[in-house]
C-alpha positions in Angstrom: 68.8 75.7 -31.2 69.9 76.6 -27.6 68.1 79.1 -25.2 69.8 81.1 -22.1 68.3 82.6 -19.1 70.0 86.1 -18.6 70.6 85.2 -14.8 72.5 82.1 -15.3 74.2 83.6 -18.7 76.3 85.9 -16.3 77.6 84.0 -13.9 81.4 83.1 -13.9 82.6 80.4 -14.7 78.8 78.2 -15.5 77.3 77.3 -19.2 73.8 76.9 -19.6 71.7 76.2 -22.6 67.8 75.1 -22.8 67.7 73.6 -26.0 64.7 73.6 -28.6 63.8 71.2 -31.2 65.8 72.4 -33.7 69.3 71.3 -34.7 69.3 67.6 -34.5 69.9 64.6 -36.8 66.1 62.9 -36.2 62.9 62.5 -38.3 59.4 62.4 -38.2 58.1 63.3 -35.4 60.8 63.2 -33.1 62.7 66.0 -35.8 65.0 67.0 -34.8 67.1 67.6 -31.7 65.2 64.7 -29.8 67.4 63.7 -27.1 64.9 60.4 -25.6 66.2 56.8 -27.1 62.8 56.1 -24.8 60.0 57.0 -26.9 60.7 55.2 -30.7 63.7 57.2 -31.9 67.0 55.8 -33.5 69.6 55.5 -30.8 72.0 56.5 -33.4 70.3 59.8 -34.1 69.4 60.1 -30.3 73.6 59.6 -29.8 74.1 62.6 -32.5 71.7 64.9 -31.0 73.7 64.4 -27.6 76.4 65.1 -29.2 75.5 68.3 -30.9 74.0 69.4 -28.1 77.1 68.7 -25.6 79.1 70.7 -28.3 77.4 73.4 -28.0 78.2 73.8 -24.4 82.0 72.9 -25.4 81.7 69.1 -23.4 82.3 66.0 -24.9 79.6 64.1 -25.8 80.5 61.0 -23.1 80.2 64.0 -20.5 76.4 64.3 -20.6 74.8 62.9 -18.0 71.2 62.2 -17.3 68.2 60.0 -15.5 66.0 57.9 -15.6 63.3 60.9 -14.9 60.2 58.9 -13.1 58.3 62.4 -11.7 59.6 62.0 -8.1 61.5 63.8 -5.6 65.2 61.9 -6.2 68.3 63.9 -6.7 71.3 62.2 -7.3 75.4 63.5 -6.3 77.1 63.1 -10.1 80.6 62.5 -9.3 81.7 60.5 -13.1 79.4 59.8 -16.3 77.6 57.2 -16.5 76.2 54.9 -19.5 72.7 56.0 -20.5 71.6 52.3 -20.2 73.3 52.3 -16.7 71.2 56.2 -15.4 69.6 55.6 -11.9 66.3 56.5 -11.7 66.0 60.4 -10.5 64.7 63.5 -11.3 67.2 66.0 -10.2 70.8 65.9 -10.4 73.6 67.7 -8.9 77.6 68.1 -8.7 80.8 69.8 -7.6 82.6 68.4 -10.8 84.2 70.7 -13.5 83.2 69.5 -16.9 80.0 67.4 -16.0 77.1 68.2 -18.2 74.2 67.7 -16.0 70.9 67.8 -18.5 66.8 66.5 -18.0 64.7 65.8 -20.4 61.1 67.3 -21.0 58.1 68.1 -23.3 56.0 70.1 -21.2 57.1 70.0 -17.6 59.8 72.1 -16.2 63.2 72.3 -16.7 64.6 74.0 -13.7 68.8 74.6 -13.7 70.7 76.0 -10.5 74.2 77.1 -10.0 75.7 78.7 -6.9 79.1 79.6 -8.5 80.9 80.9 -5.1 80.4 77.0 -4.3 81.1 75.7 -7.5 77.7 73.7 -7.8 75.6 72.9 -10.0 72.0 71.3 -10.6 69.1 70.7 -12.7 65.9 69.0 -12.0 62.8 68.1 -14.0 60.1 69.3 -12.4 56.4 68.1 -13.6 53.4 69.0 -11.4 54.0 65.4 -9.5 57.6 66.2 -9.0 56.8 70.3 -8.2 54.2 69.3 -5.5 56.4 66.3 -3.9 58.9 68.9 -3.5 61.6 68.2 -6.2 62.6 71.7 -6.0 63.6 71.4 -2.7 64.9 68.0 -2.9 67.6 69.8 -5.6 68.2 72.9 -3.0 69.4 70.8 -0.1 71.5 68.5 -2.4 73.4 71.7 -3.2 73.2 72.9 -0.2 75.1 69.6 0.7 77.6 70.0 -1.2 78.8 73.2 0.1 75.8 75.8 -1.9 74.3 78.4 0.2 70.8 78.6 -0.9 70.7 82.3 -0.5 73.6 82.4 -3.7 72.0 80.0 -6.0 71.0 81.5 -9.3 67.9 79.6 -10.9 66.4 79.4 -14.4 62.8 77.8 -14.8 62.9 76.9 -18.9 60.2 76.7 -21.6 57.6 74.4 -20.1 53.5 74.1 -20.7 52.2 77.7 -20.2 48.8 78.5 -17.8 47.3 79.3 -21.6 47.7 75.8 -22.5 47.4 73.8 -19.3 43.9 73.1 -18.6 43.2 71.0 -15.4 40.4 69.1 -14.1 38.6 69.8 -10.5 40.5 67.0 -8.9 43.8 68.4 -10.2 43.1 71.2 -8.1 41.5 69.7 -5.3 44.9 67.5 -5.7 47.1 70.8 -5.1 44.7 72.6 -2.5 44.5 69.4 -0.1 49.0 69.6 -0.4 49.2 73.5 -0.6 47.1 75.9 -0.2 49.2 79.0 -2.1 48.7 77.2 -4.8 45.3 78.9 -5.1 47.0 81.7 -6.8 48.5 79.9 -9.6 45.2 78.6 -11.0 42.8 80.6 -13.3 39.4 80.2 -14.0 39.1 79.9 -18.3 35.6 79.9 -19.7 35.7 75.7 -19.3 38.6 74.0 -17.0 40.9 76.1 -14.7 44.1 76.3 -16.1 47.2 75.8 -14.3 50.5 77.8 -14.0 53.3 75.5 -13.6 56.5 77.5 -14.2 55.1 80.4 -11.4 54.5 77.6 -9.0 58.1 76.2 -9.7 59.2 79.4 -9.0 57.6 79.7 -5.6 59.0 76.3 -4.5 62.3 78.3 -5.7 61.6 80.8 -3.6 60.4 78.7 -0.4 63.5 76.5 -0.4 65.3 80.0 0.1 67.0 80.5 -3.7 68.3 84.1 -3.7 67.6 84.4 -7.9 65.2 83.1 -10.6 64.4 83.7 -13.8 61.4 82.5 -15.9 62.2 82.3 -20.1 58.2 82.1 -20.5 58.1 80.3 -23.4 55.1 77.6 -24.0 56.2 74.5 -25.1 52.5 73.4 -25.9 52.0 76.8 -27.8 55.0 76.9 -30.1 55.0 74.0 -32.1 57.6 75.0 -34.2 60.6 75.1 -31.2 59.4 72.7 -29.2 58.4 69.6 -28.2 54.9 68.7 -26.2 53.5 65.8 -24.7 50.2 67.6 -24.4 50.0 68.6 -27.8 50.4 64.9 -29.0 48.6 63.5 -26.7 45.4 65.8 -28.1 46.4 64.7 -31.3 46.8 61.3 -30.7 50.0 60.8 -31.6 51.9 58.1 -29.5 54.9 59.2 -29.7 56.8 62.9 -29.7 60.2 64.3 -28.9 61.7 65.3 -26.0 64.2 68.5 -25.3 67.6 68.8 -23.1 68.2 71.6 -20.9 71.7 71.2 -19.7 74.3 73.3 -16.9 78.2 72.5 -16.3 80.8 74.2 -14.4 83.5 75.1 -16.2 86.9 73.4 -16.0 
């Protein structure tokens, strides 16, 4: 059900899980741990998957807090809970609070959770390609760093995400990326058709960049392992409308 990075797993004091598929109350295709009421699921089954999941990082449910993700560059400062049907629009979060679960949502794209536990802060941003090239990485860094995080402590986990073996890009994806940044050169691989893209390594050098002392990569395809995860990719080549979505969630501890 739940997934830890060995980096993140050690520090004092921080809980951490990057959660799979598995372990939740929904059906069809969103079964079973889907955490979106966005995409066609039962809020009440969405509402018990929150809950399992907040359990099993010892929060109460009414602690978990997340956005409205959009694939931007906004990180908001979590200082309560919020309703879900009140969540700004943002793709990062971060706080200073004891006993706020701070989670994103994704089937494919990158779940990326910090902690600098010296500061007592803690963040986690969703990072598609839009967001990872409009510089959500660093948009979550400086938050932290705002709140007292020295960039040089902060201890980062990049979760399961698409892998380069799944993630094949057209030329104008890459053209896209070259124009923006040119060391992203490095993180695209010519297949035997399209080039294929490596999102988690070049989350981890926006990590590195914005000056991140750690960070740890679980490798783990989400487009590859149908069986613990959910993928936007793999229902979009099916055709299916409508899919799951996982929660990777961090919280300092009270």
């Amino acid at each position: 059900m739940m997934l830890q990075a060995t980096e993140l797993a050690t520090l004092p004091r921080v809980r951490h899980g990057f959660f799979t598929r598995h372990g939740g109350a929904s059906e069809g295709v969103w079964a079973s741990l889907n955490m979106s009421q966005r995409n066609g699921d039962e809020p009440e089954r969405v509402d018990r998957n929150r809950a399992c999941a907040a359990a099993a990082l010892a929060v109460e449910p009414g602690r978990l807090v997340t956005a409205r993700q959009v694939h931007g560059v906004t990180t908001v400062a979590v200082t309560a809970p919020w309703d879900m049907a009140d969540a700004p629009e943002a793709d990062a979060l971060v706080t200073d609070r004891p006993g706020l679960l701070l989670g994103v949502l994704t089937a494919d794209c990158a779940p990326v959770l910090l902690a600098d536990p010296v500061a007592g802060v803690a963040g986690a941003a969703h990072a598609g390609w839009k967001g990872a090239l409009a510089g959500v990485v660093e948009s979550v860094v400086a938050a932290m760093t705002g709140l007292g995080a020295a960039p040089e402590r902060i201890v980062a986990a990049v979760g399961p995400c698409i892998g380069p073996a799944s993630y094949e890009v057209g030329p104008e994806f890459v053209a896209r990326f070259m124009a923006t940044d040119q060391d992203s050169a490095r993180f695209f691989a010519q297949g035997t058709g399209q080039a294929r893209f490596d999102l988690p390594g070049y989350v981890a050098l926006r990590l590195c960049r914005a000056g991140v002392g750690r960070c740890q990569g679980l490798d783990r395809d989400t487009c590859a392992e149908e069986t613990a995860f959910f993928s936007y990719r793999r229902a979009t080549q099916r055709g299916e409308a409508r899919f799951g979505l996982q929660l990777s969630a961090i919280v300092l501890a009270v």
